[in-house]
Residue, then its C-alpha position, 0 to 999 in steps of 0.5 A: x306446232x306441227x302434229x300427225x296422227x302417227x305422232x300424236x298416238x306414238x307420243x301417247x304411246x312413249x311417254x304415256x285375252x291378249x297376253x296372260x297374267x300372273x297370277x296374284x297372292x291378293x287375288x287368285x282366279x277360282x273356277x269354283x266361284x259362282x259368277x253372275x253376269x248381266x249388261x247395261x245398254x246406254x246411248x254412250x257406253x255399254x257394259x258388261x258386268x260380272x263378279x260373285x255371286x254374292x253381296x258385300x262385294x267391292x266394284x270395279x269399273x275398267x275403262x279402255x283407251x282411245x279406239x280400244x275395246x273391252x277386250x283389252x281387259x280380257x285378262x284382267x277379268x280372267x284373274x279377278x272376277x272371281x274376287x271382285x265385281x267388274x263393270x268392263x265398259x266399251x264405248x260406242x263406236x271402238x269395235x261396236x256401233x257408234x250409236x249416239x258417240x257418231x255425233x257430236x262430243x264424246x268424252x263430256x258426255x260419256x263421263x256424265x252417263x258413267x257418273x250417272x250409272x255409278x250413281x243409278x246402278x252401283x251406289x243406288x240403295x246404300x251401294x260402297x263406292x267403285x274403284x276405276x280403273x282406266x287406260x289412255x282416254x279411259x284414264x282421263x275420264x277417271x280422273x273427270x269422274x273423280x274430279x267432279x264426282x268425288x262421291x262416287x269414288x273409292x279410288x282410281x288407277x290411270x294407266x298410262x294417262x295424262x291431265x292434259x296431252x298438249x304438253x307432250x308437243x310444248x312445255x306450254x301448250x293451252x287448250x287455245x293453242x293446240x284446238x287448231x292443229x287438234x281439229x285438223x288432225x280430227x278432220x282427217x281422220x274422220x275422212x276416213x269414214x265411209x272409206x273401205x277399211x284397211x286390208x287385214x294382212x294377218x301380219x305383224x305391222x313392225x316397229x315403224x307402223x302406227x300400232x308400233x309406237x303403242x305396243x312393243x312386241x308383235x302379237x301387241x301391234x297386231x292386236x291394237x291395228x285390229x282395234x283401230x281398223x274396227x273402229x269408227x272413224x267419226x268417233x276416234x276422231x271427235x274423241x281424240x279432240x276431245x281428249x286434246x282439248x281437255x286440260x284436267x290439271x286445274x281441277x285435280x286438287x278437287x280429287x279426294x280419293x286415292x290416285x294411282x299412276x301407273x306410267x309407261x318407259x321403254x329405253x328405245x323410246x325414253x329414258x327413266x328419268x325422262x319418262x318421270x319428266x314427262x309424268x309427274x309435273x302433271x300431276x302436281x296438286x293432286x292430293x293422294x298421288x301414287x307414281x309407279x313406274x313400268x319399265x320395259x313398256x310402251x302406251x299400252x302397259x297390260x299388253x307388253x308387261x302384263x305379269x307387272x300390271x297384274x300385279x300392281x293392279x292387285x295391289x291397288x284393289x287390295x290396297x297394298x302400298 
C-alpha cells in the first residue's frame, strides 16, 4: 500500500464561528441565560467549560479532529450553552503549544487523562453521566472512551470517524499491515517541525489543495489550512499514527450507551451507496448504533452543512430519534 498525507486526509475527508447555524426547536441560543464559565489546564488537553448557571444541568464534551482546534465548535457553543454545559477540549499542540503531546504517544494517553477528568471533575460527588461528542481523531476517542469507560458515559456522536481507518486503503488492512507506511507518512510530517510555516496567502487554497479534500466550500479550505499551518508538526504526525494504527472494531460491542454516527457523502466524492459501504461495516457489533447520513458534505460536516449538523446534534442532545 502506497500512502500520501494528501491521500490519507482527502480519504478521511470523502468518506469519513466558522459558519452560523440554525437554530433548533430543542435548543434555541438565549442571551438572557446567566452562563458560567472556567478552565481545566492538563498536560494533554485543556478545557474550556461554560453553560448555566445552575445545577441539574446535562454535560456535554466536544472534542475536535486531527490538527483542529476548539474553534471549530465555535457554533456550536453559540446555539447551546445556554441549555446545556459544554466542556469544549483543545488538545495540545492543534493551535496551542504542544506541551506533553511534543513526545511520545498522543491519543492513549489523551483518553486516559479525559477518562480521568469525566471522572474527577464531571461525575465526582453524584455527577450525571456527559454525552460526547467528537469529530475525526476526536470521534475515535469517543468511542476508546465509551468503550473502556462505559461508566462514565451517557451516550456518543462520532462525526465523520472511523473504528479503524486502514480500511479506507484495503478492504483487509491490519494494524501490522499498514504501521510501516503509517511511520513514514509521520516521519514526514514531523520534518516539517523547526521549519518555517507555510506563507498565509489570505486566499482560498481551491479544490485540488489539501484542505480541499476536507471541506468543500472556500471559506471551509481557508479555515482548515489555517488549522493545520498553526499546528505542531511533531503532534500531527504522532497523533496521525496513533489514529492509523488503532483498530477499535474489537472492542465496540463493549460499548453500552447509545452511538450516533453522523457520516459525510458528497457526489464529487462518492455516491450515497458508497459512502454507507464505507461506513456502516465498520461498525457492525456495536450495540446501540444510529447511522445518519449528511449528504452534500465532505470530512468536516459542521463547516459545510452546518444548518444540518445543528440539527442532528439537537436532536441527539434531546434525544430525538
Amino acid at each position: 500500500m502506497k500512502f500520501s498525507l494528501p491521500l490519507v486526509l482527502a480519504a478521511m475527508a470523502v468518506i469519513l464561528p466558522v459558519s452560523s447555524c440554525a437554530q433548533t426547536p430543542q435548543c434555541s441560543a438565549n442571551p438572557t441565560v446567566a452562563v458560567e464559565r472556567s478552565t481545566y489546564d492538563g498536560r494533554h488537553f485543556s478545557v474550556e467549560i461554560e453553560g448555566p448557571a445552575q445545577e441539574n444541568v446535562d454535560d456535554l464534551i466536544l472534542i475536535p479532529g486531527l490538527a483542529t482546534p476548539r474553534e471549530i465548535w465555535d457554533a456550536t457553543r453559540m446555539a447551546q450553552r445556554s441549555c446545556i454545559r459544554l466542556h469544549v477540549v483543545q488538545i495540545r499542540g492543534f493551535g496551542d503549544a504542544a506541551e506533553a503531546n511534543g513526545e511520545g504517544p498522543v491519543l492513549e494517553p489523551f483518553v486516559r487523562e479525559l477518562g480521568d477528568y469525566i471522572a474527577d471533575r464531571i461525575m465526582a460527588g453524584g455527577g450525571k453521566k456527559p454525552l460526547i461528542v467528537g469529530h475525526s481523531l476526536g470521534g475515535l476517542s469517543a468511542l476508546m472512551i465509551a468503550a473502556r469507560y462505559p461508566d462514565l458515559v451517557q451516550k456518543v456522536m462520532v462525526v465523520d470517524a472511523l473504528p479503524f481507518i486502514g480500511t479506507l486503503f484495503h478492504p483487509a488492512a491490519t494494524v501490522d499491515l499498514v504501521r510501516r507506511q503509517a511511520e513514514r507518512l509521520a516521519a514526514s510530517i514531523r520534518s516539517a517541525y523547526g521549519q518555517p510555516k507555510p506563507v498565509d496567502t489570505g486566499r482560498d487554497p481551491g479544490p485540488q489543495s489539501q484542505a480541499g479534500g476536507l471541506t468543500n466550500t472556500p471559506r471551509g479550505r481557508m479555515t482548515v489550512d489555517r488549522w493545520s499551518r498553526n499546528s505542531d508538526p511533531r503532534v500531527v504526525a504522532q497523533a496521525l499514527l496513533d489514529v492509523m494504527t488503532t483498530d477499535m472494531r474489537p472492542e465496540l460491542p463493549k460499548i453500552s450507551a447509545p452511538v450516533t454516527l453522523l457520516y459525510a457523502q458528497d457526489d464529487r466524492a462518492m455516491t450515497v451507496e458508497q459512502s454507507t459501504a464505507a461506513f456502516l461495516p465498520q461498525y457492525a457489533g456495536t450495540p446501540h448504533l444510529k447511522a445518519i447520513q449528511i449528504t452534500g458534505s465532505y470530512h468536516f460536516i459542521m463547516l459545510d452543512q452546518p444548518e444540518k449538523f445543528a440539527k442532528a446534534l439537537a436532536d441527539f442532545i434531546a434525544g430525538t430519534p
